[in-house]
N, C-alpha and C positions, 0 to 999 in steps of 0.2 A: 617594648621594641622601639628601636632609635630611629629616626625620620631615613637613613642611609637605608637600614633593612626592609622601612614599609616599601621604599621606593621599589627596592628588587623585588620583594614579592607580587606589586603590582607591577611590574614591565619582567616578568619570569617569560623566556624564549626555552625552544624545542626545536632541534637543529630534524629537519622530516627530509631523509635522500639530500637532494643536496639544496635544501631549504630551509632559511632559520623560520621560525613562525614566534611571531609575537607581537602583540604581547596577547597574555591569555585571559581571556574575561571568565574568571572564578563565579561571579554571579550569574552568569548565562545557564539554563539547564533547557535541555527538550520542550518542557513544556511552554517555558517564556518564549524560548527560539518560536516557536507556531505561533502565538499571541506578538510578539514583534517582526515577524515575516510574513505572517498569511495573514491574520486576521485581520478585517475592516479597521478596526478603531487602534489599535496595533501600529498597522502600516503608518499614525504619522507620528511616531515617533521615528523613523529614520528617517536622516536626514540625505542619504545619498543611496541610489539604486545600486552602486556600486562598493559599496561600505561593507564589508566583512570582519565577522568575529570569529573568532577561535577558541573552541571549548571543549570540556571534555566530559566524556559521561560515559551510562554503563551501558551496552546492547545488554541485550539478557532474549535475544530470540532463537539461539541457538542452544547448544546443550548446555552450555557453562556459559556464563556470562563473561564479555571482554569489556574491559576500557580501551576507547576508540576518543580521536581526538579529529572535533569536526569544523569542516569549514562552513559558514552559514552565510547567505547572504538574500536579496530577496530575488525569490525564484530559480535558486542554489543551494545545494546542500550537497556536501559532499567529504565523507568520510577519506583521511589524509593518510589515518597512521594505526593503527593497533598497539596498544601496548601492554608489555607482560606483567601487568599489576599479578603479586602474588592472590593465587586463586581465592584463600578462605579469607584476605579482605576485602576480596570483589564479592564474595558469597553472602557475604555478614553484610556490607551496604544493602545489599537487595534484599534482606531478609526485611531489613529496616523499613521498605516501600509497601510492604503489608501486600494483600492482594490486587493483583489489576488483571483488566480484560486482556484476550490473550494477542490483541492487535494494540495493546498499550504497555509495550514493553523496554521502553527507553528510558533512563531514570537519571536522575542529577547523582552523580559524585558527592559521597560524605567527606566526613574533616579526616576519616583515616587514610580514606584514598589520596585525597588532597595533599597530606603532609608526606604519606608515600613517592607521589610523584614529584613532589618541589625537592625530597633529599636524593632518587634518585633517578630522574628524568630531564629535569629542566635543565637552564645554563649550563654548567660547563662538564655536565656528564657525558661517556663517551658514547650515549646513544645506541647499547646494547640492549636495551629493552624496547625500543624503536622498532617498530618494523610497517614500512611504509605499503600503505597499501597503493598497488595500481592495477588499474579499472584495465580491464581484457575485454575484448569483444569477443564473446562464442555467442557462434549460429546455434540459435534454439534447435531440435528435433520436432520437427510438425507433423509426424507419421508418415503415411502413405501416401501420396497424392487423392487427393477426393475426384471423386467424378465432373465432369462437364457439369454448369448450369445447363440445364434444360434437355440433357442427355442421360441420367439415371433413369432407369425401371422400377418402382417402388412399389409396395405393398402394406400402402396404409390407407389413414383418410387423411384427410387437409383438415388444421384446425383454426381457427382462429380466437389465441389469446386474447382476455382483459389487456387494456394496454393503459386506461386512466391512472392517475393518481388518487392512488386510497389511503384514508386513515384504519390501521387493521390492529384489533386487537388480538392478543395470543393466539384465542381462540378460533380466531377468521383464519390464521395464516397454519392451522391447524386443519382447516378446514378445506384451504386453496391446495394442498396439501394431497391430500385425502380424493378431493374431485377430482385432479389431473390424472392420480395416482402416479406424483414425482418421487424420485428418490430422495431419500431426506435420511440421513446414520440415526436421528434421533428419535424421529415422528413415521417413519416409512420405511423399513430397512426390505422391506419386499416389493417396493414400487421400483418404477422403471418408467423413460420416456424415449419413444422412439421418433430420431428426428432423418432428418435428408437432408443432410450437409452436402454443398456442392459448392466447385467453383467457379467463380464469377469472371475469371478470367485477371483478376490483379492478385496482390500480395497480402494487401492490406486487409481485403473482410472475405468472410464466411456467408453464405446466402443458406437456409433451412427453409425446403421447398414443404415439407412439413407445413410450417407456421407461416410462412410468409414474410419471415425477417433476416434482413441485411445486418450480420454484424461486424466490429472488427475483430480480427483477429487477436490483435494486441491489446490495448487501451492504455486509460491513463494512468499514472502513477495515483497514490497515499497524496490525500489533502482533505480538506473538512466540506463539508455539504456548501457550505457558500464558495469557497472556491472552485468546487465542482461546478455548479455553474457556470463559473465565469467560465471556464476552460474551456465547458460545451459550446458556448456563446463563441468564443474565439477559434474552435474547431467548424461548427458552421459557419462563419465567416468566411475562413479558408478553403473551404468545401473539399473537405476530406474526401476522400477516395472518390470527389465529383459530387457530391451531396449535400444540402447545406440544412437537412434535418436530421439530423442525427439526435438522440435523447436518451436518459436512462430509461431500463428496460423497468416495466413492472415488475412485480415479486412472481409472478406466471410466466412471463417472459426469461426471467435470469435463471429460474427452477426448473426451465425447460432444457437447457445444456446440462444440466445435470446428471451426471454416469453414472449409474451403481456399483461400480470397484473405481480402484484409483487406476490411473493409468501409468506409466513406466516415468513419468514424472513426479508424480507425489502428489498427483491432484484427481477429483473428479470431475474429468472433463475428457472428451475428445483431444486426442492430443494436435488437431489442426488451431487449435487454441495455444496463447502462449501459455505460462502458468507463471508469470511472471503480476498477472492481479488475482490473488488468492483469497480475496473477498471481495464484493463488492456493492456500490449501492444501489439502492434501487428506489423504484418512484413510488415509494408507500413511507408513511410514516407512524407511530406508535402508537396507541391509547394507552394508559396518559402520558407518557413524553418518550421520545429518543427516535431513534430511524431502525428502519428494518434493510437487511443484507442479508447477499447470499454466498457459503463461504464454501467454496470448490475444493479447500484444503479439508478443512474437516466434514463437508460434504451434508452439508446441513442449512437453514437459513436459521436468524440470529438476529437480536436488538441491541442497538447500547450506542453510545452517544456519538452523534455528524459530525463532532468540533476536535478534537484533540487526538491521534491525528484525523482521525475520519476514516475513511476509505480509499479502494481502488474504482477506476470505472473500467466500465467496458456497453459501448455504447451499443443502442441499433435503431432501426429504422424497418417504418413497413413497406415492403412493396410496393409498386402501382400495381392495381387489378390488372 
């Protein structure tokens, strides 16, 4: 290849609505993006907050896997464009990534997709395989209105959750499991937790007169266990919904929202919950390594590694007596 062609293959544009994007960093893939955007040691390699790259890779979290083409930057991430990469060599790349967990489903672009989209996507193609995505605001469905704080009638006992930090092996979380008698698809498919959801009078959280905890309703996006941190730290700062203790829940605590069907969203949860964090973490960790989650979608809790992407949160907080 002649210095003229390396040139255009490194500065290759993608004209997105009415956007050129270029040039495209071919070496960038998901995983490096987390390790030069989120992670500690990571972060000094960029040299501006403001600095974005452009790259392309496979979703594979829905039925069929798409090439999507994303924008990265730190504490940005934001998918531009879809495009109609023919399906059986978006199939063949992914077959090529061997097994992964099923919250690590993002995968770098091979040399077939690659040479795919530079003959018919980049420069001066007419952008028929293009199709740009834009971000819609829909109001989630939250159910039914809940009852008043401190105006339900209930018919249970008041419990109060483990709320420490534990290190749990299988067998413990087999165990916590078992004691609460939560629902769990894999270890409990006959368990059941009955809670008293009410509201607190805002938007933002959920109170369980049950257990005694304040949650939110929403929470935070996909990032790894140390960024999680930071987020919480910078959430109690702000004093979220008025509160400046907000925390992961323990593994008893996240097991305790847990529903035995799925609800009209695709998750097991009360649907006054968003389902927009479909796993999430919590304040236990492995024997011998990784973290423990609890996963609302498949309705079960779960181990496997805090760093790449990590998890959703969804925070809470205990009461004043």
């Amino acid at each position: 290849m002649n210095i003229q062609n390396t040139e255009r293959v490194l500065y290759n544009k993608v004209r997105v609505g009415n956007r050129e994007i270029s040039p495209i960093d071919w070496e960038m893939t998901p995983d490096l993006s987390f390790g030069t955007y989120e992670s500690w040691g990571g972060r000094e390699r960029v040299r501006d907050n403001s600095e974005q790259v452009y790259y392309f890779f496979v979703d594979n979290w829905g039925d069929e896997p798409r090439v999507c083409l994303m924008e990265r930057a730190v504490k940005h991430a934001k998918v531009l464009a879809e495009i109609d990469v023919p399906t059986d060599i978006v199939r063949k790349c992914v077959e090529k990534q061997g097994r992964a967990a099923r919250f690590e489903m993002s995968f770098a672009i091979d040399q077939d997709v690659k040479k795919w989209l530079i003959a018919n996507v980049l420069d001066e193609n007419d952008g028929k395989y293009v199709h740009e995505v834009v971000e819609k605001t829909v109001r989630e469905n939250m159910g039914k209105p809940l009852p008043e704080q401190g105006k339900a009638k209930w018919n249970f006992e008041v419990v109060e959750l483990p709320s420490s930090s534990k290190i749990l092996l299988d067998e413990d979380v087999d165990e916590v499991i078992r004691q609460w008698n939560f629902y769990d698809s894999q270890r409990n498919t006959s368990g059941g937790f009955t809670n008293g959801l009410v509201n607190p009078g805002d938007t933002l959280t959920i109170v369980d007169e049950r257990t005694g905890l304040q949650w939110q309703a929403g929470g935070l996006d996909i990032c790894s266990n140390r960024t999680m941190k930071k987020k919480i730290e910078e959430l109690n700062k702000q004093g979220f919904a008025g509160f400046h203790d907000w925390r992961l829940p323990s593994l008893e605590e996240a097991m305790s929202l847990m529903e035995s069907s799925v609800n009209f969203k695709g998750v097991y949860l009360h649907p006054c919950f968003s389902m927009d964090q479909p796993f999430v973490f919590v304040d236990a960790t492995r024997k011998p390594g990784g973290y423990w989650f609890v996963d609302y979608k498949q309705g079960c809790a779960f181990w496997s590694s805090g760093t790449i992407p990590g998890g959703f949160g969804r925070l809470c907080r205990t009461l004043a007596k």
